[in-house]
C-alpha positions as CSV (number, residue, x, y, z in Angstrom):
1,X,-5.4,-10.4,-22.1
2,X,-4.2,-13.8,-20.6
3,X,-0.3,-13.9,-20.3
4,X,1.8,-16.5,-17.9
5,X,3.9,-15.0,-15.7
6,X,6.6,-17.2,-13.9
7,X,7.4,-16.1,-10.4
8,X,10.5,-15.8,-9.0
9,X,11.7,-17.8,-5.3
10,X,12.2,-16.4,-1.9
11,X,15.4,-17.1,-1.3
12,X,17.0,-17.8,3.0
13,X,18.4,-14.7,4.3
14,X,22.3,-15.1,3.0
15,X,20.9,-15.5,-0.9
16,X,20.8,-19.6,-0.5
17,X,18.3,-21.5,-2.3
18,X,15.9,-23.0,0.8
19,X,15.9,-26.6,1.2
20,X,15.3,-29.1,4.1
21,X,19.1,-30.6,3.1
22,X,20.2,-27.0,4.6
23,X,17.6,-26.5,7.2
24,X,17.1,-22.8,5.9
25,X,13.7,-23.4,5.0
26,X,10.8,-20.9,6.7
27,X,7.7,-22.3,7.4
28,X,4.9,-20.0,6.7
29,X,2.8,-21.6,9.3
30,X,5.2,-20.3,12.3
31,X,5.5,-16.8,11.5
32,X,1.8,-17.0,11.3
33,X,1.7,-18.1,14.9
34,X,4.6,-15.7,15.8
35,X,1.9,-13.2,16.2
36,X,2.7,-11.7,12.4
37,X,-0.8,-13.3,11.0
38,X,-1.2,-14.3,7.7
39,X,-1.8,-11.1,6.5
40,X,0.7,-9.2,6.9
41,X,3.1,-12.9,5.8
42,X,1.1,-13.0,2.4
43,X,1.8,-8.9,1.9
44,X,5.4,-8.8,2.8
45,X,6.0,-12.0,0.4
46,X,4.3,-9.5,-2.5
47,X,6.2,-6.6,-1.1
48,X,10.1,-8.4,-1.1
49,X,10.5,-7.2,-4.9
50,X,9.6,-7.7,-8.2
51,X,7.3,-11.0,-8.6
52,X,9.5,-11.9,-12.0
53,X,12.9,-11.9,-9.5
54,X,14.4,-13.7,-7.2
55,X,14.0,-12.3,-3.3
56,X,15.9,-13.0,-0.1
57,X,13.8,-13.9,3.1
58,X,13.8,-11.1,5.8
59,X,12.6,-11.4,9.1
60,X,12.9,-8.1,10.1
61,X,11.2,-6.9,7.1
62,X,8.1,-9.0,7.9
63,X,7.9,-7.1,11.0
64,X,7.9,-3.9,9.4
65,X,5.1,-4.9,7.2
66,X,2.8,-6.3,10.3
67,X,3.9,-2.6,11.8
68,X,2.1,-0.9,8.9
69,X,-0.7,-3.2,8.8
70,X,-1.2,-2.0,12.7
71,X,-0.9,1.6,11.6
72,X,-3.4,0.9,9.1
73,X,-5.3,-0.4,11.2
74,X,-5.1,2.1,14.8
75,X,-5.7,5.0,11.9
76,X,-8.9,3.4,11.2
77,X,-9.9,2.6,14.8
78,X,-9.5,6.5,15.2
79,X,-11.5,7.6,12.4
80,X,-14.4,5.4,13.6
81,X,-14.4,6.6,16.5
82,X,-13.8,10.6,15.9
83,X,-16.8,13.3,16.0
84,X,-16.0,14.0,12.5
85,X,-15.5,17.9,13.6
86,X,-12.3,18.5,12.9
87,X,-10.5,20.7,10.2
88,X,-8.9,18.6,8.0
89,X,-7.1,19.9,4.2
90,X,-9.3,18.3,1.9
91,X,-7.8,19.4,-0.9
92,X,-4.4,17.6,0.3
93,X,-6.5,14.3,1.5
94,X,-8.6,14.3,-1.8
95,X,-5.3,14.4,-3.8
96,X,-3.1,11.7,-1.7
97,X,-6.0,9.3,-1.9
98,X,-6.8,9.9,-5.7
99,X,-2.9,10.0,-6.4
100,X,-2.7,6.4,-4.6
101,X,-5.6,4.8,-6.2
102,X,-4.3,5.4,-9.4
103,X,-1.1,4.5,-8.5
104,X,-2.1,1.4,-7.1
105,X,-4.4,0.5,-10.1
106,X,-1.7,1.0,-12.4
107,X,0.7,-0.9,-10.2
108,X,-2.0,-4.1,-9.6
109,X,-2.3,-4.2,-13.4
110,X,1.3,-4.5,-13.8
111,X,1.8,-7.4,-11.3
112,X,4.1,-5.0,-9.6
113,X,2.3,-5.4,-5.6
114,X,5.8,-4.5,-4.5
115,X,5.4,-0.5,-5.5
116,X,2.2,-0.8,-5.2
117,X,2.6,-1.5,-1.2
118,X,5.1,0.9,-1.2
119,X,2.6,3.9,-2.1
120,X,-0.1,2.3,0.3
121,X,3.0,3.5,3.1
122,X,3.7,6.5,1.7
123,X,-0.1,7.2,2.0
124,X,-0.8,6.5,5.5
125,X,2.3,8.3,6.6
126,X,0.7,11.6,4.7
127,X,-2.8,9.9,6.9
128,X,-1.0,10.3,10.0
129,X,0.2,13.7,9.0
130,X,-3.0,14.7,7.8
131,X,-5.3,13.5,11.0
132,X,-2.9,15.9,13.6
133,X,-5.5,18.4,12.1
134,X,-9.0,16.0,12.9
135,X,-11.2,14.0,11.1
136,X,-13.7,15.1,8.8
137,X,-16.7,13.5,7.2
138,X,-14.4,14.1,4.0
139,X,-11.9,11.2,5.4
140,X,-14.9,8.1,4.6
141,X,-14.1,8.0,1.3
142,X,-10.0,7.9,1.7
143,X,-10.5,5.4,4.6
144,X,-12.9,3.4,2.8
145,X,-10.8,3.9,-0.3
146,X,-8.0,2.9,1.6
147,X,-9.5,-0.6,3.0
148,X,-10.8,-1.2,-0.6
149,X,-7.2,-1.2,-2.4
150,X,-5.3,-2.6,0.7
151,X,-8.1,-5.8,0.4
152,X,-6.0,-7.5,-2.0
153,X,-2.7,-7.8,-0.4
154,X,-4.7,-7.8,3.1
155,X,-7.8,-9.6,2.5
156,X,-8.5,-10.8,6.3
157,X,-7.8,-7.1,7.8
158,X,-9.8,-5.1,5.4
159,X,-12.7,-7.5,5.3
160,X,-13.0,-6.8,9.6
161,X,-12.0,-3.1,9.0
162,X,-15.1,-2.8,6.2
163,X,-17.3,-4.2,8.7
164,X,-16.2,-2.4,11.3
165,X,-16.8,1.3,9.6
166,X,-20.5,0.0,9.5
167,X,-20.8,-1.6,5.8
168,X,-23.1,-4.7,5.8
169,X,-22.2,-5.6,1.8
170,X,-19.3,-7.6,1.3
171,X,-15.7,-6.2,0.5
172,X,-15.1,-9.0,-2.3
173,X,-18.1,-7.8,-4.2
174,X,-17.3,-3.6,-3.8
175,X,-16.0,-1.8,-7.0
176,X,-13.1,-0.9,-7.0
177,X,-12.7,2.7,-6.3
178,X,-12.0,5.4,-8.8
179,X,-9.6,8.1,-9.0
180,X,-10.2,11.5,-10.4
181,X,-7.4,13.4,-12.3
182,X,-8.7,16.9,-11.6
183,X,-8.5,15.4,-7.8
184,X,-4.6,14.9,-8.3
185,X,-2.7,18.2,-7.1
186,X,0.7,18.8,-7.4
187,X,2.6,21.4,-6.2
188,X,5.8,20.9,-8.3
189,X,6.6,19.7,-11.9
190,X,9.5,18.2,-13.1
191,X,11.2,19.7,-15.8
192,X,13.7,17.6,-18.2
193,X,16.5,20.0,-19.7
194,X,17.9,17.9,-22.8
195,X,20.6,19.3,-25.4
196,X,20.8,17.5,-28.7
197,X,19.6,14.6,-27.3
198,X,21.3,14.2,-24.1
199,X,19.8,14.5,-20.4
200,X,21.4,18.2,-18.9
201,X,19.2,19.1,-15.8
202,X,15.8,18.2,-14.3
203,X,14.5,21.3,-13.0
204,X,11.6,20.9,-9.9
205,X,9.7,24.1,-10.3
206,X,6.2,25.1,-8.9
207,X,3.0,24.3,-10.7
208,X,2.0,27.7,-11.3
């Protein structure tokens, strides 16, 4: 289904409109040669909020995006070049990365890149968590997964990070990776409490 969507503006750093009159305008061509790249410009301009609203400029923000773009990429470079013998949880790494994909899926299909670069962090944190413990030969699908998904927001990064983990197909012609429920574990469930009608409690208890 085809539906226009009108986007909102980046707005200057104070909440101003940007306009040469005020000279608050940012020119996407020198944080690009600040170092940032146009990467990690083009996925904190989809991460600054909802694409529908209105956003204020942040320079440190950009910065924190470029530092997860490195983190994506240094968790790469140290998968590649691994043994593979370690003793990773698979059953933890095979439910993060199923848990994001759908996530993200969801997310991509909504428009909403904001959350969905949100649970791309929250997965590379559990990543950096998880690797203390070694790599396995069960970490090529999450890290390939992982490129695959990130390719969107990232395209430049993840096209050298495909190559680089020894794939000779293009990423812009891969499928797009699936998740699997049964994959998905959780160790909690929320429980909603509600008398006549009204919210009372929301109870986290364990799966079991």
């Amino acid at each position: 289904v085809h539906k226009l969507v009108y986007h909102g503006l980046i707005m200057a750093e104070d909440g101003a409109k940007m306009s040469k009159s005020k000279g608050n305008v940012v020119d996407p061509l020198d944080v690009i040669d600040a170092g940032y790249g146009a990467d990690a410009l083009r996925t904190f301009e989809l991460f600054l909020g909802p694409i529908n609203e209105n956003s204020n400029w942040s320079s440190k923000g950009v910065a924190g995006v470029y530092r997860f773009l490195n983190r994506v990429w240094t968790l790469t470079q140290e998968y590649i070049e691994s043994d593979k013998q370690g003793e990773a949880n698979t059953k933890q790494l095979a439910s993060s990365t199923h848990a994001t994909i759908k996530k993200v899926t969801d997310d991509m299909h909504r428009l909403s890149f904001n959350t969905a670069i949100a649970a791309l962090m929250e997965l590379v944190n559990e990543l950096y968590k998880l690797k203390l413990d070694g790599f396995t030969s069960e970490w090529k699908y999450t890290i390939e997964s992982l490129v695959k998904i990130l390719q969107p927001l990232a395209p430049h990064m993840s096209a050298e990070l495909w190559q680089q983990l020894g794939n000779e197909t293009q990423l812009d012609f891969e499928e797009w990776p699936a998740w699997d429920d049964a994959q998905i574990v959780r160790d909690t469930l929320t429980i909603v409490v509600q008398v006549n009608g009204k919210l009372r409690a929301k109870l986290d208890v364990a799966a079991d």
